[in-house]
MINU-668408 format. One record per residue (C-alpha): residue number from 1; x, y, z. Coordinates in nm, 2 decimals. Layout:
<recs>
> NUM, X, Y, Z
...
</recs>
This chain:
<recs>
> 1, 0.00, 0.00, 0.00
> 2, 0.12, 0.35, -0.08
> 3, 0.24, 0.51, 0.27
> 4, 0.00, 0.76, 0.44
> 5, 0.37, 0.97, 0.57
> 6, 0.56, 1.15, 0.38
> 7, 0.88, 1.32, 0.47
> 8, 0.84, 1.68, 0.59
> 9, 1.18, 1.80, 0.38
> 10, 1.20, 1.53, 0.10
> 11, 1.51, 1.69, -0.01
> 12, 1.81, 1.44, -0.01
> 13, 2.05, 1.54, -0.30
> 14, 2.39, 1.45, -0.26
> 15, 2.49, 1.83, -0.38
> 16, 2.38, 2.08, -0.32
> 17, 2.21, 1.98, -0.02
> 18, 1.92, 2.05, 0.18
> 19, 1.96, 2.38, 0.37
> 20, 1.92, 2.30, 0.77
> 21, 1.62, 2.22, 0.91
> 22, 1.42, 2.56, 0.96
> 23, 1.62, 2.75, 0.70
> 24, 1.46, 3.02, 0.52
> 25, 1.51, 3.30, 0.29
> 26, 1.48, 3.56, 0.60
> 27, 1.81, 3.39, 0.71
> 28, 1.99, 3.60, 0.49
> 29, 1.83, 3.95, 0.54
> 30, 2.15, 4.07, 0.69
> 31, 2.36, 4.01, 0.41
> 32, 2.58, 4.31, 0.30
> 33, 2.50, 4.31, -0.07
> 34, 2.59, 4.59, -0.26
> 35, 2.93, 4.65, -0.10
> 36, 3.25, 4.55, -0.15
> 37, 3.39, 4.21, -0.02
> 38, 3.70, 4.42, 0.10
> 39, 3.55, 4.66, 0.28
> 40, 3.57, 4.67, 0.69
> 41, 3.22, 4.52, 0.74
> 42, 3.18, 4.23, 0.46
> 43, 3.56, 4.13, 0.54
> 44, 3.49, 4.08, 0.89
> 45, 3.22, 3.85, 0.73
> 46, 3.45, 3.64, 0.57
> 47, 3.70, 3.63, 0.85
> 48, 3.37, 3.53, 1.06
> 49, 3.34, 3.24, 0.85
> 50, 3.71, 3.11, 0.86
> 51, 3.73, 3.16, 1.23
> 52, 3.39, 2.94, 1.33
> 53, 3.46, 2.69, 1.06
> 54, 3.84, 2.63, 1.21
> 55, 3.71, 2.66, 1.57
> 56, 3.41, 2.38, 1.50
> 57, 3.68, 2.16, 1.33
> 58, 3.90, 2.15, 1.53
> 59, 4.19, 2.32, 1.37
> 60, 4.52, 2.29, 1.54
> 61, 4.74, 2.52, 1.59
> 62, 4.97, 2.68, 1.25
> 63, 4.70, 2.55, 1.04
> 64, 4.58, 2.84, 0.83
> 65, 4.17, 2.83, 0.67
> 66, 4.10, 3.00, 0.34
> 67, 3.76, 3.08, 0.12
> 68, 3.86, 3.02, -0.19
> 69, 3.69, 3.01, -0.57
> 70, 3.52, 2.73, -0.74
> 71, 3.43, 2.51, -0.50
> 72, 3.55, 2.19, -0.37
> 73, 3.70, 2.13, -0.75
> 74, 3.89, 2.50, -0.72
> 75, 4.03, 2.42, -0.40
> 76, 4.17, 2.00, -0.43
> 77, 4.35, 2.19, -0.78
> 78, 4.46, 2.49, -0.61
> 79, 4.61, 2.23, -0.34
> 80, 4.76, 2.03, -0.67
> 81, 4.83, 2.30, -0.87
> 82, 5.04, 2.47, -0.57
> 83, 5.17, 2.16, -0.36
> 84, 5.25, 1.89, -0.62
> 85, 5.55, 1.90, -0.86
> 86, 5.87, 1.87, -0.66
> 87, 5.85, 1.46, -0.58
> 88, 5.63, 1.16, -0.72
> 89, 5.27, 1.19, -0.58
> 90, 5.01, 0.82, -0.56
> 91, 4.70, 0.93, -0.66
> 92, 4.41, 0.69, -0.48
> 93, 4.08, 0.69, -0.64
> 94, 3.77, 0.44, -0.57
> 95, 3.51, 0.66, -0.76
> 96, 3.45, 0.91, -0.97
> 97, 3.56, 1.25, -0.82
> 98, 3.89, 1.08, -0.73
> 99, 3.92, 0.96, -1.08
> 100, 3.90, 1.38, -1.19
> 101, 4.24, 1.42, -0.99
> 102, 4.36, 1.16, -1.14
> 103, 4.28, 1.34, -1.48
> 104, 4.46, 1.64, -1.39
> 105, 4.78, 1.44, -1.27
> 106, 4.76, 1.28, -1.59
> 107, 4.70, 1.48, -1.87
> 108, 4.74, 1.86, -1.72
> 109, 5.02, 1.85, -1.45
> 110, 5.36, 1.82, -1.66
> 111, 5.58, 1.71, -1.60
> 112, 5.50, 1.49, -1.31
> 113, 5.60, 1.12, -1.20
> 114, 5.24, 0.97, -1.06
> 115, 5.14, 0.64, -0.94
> 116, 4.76, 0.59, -0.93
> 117, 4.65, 0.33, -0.71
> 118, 4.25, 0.21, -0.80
> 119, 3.99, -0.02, -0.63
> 120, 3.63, -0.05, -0.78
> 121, 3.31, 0.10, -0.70
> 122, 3.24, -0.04, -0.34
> 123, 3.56, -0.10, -0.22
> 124, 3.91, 0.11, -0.13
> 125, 4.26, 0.08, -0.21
> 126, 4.51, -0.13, 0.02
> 127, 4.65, 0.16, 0.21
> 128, 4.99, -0.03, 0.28
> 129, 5.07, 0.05, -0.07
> 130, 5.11, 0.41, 0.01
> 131, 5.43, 0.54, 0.01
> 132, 5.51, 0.81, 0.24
> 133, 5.83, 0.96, 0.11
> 134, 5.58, 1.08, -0.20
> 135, 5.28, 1.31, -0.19
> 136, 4.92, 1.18, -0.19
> 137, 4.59, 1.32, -0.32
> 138, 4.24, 1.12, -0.21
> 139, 3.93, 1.16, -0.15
> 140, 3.80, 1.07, 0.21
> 141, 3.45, 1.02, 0.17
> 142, 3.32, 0.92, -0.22
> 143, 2.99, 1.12, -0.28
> 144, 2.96, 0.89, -0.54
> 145, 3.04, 0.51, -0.44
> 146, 2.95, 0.59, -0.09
> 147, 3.32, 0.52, 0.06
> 148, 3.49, 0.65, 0.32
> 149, 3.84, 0.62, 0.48
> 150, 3.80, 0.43, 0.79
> 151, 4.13, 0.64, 0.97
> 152, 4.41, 0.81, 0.93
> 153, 4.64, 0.58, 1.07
> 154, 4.79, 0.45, 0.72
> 155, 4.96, 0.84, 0.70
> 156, 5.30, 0.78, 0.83
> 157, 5.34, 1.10, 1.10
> 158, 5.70, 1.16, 0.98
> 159, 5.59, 1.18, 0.62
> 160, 5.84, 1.37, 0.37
> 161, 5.53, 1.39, 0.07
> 162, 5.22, 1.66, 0.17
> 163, 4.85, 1.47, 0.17
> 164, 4.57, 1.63, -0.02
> 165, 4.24, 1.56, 0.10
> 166, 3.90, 1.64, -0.10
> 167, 3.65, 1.59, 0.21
> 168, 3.37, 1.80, 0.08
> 169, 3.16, 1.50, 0.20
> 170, 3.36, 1.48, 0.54
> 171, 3.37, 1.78, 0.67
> 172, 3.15, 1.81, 0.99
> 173, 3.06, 1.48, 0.93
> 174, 3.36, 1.33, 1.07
> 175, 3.63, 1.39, 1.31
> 176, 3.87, 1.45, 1.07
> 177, 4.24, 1.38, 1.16
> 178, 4.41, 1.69, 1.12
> 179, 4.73, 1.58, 1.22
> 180, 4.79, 1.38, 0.91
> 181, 4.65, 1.62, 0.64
> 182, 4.80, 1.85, 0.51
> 183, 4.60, 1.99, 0.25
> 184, 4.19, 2.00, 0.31
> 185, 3.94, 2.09, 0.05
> 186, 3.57, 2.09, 0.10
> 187, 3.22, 2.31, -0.06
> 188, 2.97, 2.49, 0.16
> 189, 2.71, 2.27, 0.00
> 190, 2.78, 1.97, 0.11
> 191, 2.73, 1.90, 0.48
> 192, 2.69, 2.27, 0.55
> 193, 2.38, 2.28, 0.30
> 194, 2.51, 2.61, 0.20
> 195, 2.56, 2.79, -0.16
> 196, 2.78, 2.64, -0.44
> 197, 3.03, 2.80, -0.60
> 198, 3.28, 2.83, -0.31
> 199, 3.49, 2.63, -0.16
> 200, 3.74, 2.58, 0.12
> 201, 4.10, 2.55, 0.16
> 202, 4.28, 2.41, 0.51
> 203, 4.69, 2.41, 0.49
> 204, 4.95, 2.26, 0.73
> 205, 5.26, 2.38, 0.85
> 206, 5.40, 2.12, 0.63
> 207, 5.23, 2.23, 0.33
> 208, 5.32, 2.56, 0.39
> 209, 5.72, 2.47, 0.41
> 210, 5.63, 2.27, 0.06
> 211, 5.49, 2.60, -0.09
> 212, 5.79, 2.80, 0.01
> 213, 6.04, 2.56, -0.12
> 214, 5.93, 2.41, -0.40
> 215, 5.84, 2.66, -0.73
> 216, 5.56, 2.43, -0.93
> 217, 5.68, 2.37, -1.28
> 218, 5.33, 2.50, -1.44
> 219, 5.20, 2.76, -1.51
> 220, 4.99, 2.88, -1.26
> 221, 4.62, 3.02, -1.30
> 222, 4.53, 3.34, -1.11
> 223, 4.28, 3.16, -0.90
> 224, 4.49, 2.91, -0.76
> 225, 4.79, 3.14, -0.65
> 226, 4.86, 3.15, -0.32
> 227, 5.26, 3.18, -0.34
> 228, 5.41, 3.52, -0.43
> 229, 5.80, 3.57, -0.53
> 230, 5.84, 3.20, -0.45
> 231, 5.67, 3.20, -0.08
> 232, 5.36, 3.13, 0.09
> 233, 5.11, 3.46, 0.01
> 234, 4.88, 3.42, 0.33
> 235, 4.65, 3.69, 0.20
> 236, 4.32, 3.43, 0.14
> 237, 4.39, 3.33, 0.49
> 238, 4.29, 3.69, 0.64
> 239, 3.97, 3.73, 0.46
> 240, 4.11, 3.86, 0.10
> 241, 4.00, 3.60, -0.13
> 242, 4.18, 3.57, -0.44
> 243, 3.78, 3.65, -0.64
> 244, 3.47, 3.82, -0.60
> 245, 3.27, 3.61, -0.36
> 246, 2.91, 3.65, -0.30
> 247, 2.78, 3.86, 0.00
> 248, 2.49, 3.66, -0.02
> 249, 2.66, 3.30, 0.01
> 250, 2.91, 3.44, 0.28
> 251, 2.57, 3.49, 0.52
> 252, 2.45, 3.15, 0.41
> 253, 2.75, 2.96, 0.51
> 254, 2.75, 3.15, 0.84
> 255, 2.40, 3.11, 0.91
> 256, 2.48, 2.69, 0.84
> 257, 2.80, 2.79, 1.11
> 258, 2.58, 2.90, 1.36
> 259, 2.32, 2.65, 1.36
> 260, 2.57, 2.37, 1.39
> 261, 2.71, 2.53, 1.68
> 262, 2.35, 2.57, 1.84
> 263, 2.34, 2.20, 1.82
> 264, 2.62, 2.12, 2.00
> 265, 2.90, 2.18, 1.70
> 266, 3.09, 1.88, 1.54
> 267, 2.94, 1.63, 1.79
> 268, 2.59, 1.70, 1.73
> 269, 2.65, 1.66, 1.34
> 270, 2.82, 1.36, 1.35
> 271, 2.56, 1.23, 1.57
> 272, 2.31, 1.32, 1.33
> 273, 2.51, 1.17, 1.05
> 274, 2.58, 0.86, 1.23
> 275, 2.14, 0.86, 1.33
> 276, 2.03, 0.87, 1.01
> 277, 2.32, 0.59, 0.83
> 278, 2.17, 0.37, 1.14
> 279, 1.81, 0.37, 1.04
> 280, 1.94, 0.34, 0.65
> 281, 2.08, 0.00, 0.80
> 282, 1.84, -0.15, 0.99
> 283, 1.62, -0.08, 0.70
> 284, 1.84, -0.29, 0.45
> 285, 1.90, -0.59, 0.69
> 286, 1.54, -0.65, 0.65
> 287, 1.51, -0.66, 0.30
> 288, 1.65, -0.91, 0.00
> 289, 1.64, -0.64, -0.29
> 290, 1.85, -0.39, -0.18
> 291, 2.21, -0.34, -0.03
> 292, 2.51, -0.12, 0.08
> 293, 2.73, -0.08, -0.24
> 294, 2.99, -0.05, 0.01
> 295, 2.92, -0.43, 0.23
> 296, 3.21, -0.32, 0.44
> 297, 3.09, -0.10, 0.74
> 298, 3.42, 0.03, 0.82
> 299, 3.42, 0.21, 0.48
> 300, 3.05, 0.28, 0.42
> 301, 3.00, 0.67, 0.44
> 302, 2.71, 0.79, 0.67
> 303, 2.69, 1.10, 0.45
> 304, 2.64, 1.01, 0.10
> 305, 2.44, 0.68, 0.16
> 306, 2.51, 0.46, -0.17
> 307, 2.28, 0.16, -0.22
> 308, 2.25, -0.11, -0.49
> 309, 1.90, -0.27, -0.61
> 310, 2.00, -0.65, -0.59
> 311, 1.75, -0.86, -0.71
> 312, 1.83, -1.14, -0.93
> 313, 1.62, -0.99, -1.23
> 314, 1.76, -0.62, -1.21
> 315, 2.12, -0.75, -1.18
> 316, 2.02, -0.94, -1.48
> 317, 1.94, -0.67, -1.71
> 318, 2.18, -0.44, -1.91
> 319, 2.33, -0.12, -1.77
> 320, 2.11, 0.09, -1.96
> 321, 1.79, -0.12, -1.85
> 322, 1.92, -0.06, -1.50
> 323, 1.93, 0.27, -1.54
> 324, 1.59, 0.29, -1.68
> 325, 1.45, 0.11, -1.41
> 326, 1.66, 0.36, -1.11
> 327, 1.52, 0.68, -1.33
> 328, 1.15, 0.49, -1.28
> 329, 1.18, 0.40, -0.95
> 330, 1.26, 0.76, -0.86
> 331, 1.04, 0.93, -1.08
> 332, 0.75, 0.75, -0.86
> 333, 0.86, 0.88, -0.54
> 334, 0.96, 1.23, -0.70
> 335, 0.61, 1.27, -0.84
> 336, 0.44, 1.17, -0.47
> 337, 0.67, 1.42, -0.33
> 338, 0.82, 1.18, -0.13
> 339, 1.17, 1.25, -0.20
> 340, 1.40, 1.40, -0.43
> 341, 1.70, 1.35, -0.59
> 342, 1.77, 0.98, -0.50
> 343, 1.93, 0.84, -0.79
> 344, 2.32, 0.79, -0.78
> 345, 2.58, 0.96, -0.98
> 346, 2.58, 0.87, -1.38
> 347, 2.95, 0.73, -1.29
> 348, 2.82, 0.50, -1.08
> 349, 2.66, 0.20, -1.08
> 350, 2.29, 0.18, -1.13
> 351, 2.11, 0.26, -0.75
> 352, 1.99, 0.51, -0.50
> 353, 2.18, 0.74, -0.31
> 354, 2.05, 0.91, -0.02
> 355, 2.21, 1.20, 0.16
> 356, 2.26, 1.19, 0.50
> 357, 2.45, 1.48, 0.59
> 358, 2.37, 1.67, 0.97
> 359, 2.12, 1.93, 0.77
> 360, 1.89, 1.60, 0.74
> 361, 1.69, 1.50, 0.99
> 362, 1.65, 1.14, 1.05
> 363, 1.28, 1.13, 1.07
> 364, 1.27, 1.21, 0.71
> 365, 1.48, 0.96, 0.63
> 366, 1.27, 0.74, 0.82
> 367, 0.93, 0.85, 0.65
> 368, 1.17, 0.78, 0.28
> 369, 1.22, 0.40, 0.36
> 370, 0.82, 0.32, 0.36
> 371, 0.83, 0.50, -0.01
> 372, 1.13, 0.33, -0.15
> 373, 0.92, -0.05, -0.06
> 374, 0.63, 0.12, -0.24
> 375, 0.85, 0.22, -0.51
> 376, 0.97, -0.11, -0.54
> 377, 0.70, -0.28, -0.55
> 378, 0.52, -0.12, -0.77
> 379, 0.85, -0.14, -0.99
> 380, 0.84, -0.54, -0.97
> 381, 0.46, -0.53, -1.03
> 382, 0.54, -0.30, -1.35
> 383, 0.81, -0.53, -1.45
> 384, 0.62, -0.83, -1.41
> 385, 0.85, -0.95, -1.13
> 386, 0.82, -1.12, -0.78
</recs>
């Protein structure tokens, strides 16, 4: 039977996500369009926003915080664009957004000696293959395959190559280990439920020393300089980004700040996260036609919550049958207004994807589940199936 409940937000894209519970427009009345981002009053703005996101993360001390253009993808290439070059860097990629980096180490950064290091959708790379004395570049949580790094503790402490990190998915959904990254990148849409467009930029004291001793081989795009005559340029870092930014997304991202720290700050999201992931799998342990796409816990993101349709006559069908049965099965719930947005990425396998950042709140995830039996259902029915 069709469920009588349906969620009260039934927003769950994977990017950009749902703004936090309560958000509206009115949030942003104090925005200081109209003037300039240098100016006293909007700079302090910005600054605002670097100084609660470090202070909710966690930021130790040295470690510098910059808004930056672009988003998540402007700031992991600023990081490559400014910290690789001057040894061999392994570049580890399990899904698609890793497999981007690997683009640019492959066909944009030359010269560069690169190792890429792969495990399918679903699975992660054997971390004892990384080698220390080079850089790194990964991604810690895969929007897309719904994979996460279980630790840190594969990052040798006394490492001689810089890490990059692309967390848009991780930040303030996990306790990140700062101690063994030295390069941090992640969007304001993402667990924030902010804007797109922007993104942001963490760098170590060990990144820092790579930037001022190591003069990248390439040439270097305006947006992504943060090095002047050779050493670090700390400018971004005090609330002069290298672009325009938007007055309007600045107040966004600091109304998002806020309300996370009314909650209880980094805690409180990532037990929200970790809420909404637990009902996701109690939910699939019950049922024979659906599963993680990542079966390991340890790995299995509890932001960008990846599942696979596993019946024996979906599995048997083509790709492109798959997918026509996913676009289906969401266009059901979409047109109930049950939830939107559920599909996975086009570079993953055929599934769902549900987002599960801290802006969601876990009864809606919990009014979802009774739609996606419906949907399926009705799918099998449709299909001719049992």
């Amino acid at each position: 039977m069709k469920p009588s409940v349906k969620p009260s937000n039934p927003l769950f894209s994977s990017g950009p996500c749902t703004k936090r519970p309560g958000w509206s427009v009115n949030a942003l009345s104090g925005a200081l369009v109209g003037r300039s981002h240098r100016a006293k009053e909007p700079k302090a703005r910005i600054n605002e926003v670097l100084t609660r996101s470090a202070e909710m993360l966690g930021l130790p001390d040295g470690y510098r915080i910059a808004m930056v253009p672009a988003s998540d993808t402007g700031a992991v290439e600023l990081a490559m664009w400014s910290l690789l070059g001057s040894r061999g860097v392994d570049f580890l990629t399990w899904e698609n957004f890793g497999e981007q980096w690997v683009t640019d180490g492959e066909k944009q950064l030359e010269p560069l000696e690169k190792n890429v290091i792969r495990a399918p959708y679903g699975e992660i790379v054997d971390f004892s293959s990384v080698d220390g004395t080079r850089d790194t570049v990964f991604v810690w949580n895969g929007t897309t395959s719904g994979v996460r790094v279980p630790d840190g503790d594969w990052i040798p402490a006394d490492r001689k190559g810089v890490t990059i990190c692309d967390a848009t998915s991780a930040a303030f959904a996990y306790d990140m280990p700062w101690d063994k990254l030295d390069a941090t990148t992640w969007s304001w849409q993402k667990a924030m439920g902010g804007e797109a467009g922007f993104g942001m930029l963490v760098l170590s004291p060990h990144a820092i020393e790579q930037i001022n001793t190591h003069t990248p081989p390439w040439p270097m795009p305006k947006v992504f300089r943060i090095a002047k005559g050779g050493k670090f340029d700390d400018a971004a870092f005090k609330g002069n980004t290298i672009n325009t930014v938007s007055l309007l997304a600045v107040e966004d991202a600091l109304d998002a700040l806020r309300w996370m720290e009314s909650q209880g700050g980094l805690p409180a999201m990532i037990r929200r996260c970790q809420s909404s992931l637990a009902v996701v799998e109690a939910w699939v342990a019950e049922r024979d036609w659906v599963g993680f796409l990542a079966n390991d816990p340890a790995i299995r993101s509890r932001t960008s919550i990846c599942l696979s349709l596993t019946a024996d006559w979906f599995v048997a069908l083509d790709e492109a049958a798959r997918w026509a049965v996913v676009d289906e099965f969401c266009g059901l719930i979409a047109a109930e207004g049950a939830g939107y947005d559920i599909n996975t990425h086009r570079a993953a396998p055929p599934g769902l994807r549900i987002w599960g950042g801290a802006t969601v709140e876990t009864s809606d995830i919990e009014a979802l589940l009774p739609w996606l039996d419906w949907a399926w259902d009705e799918m099998c029915a449709r299909q001719n199936r049992n």
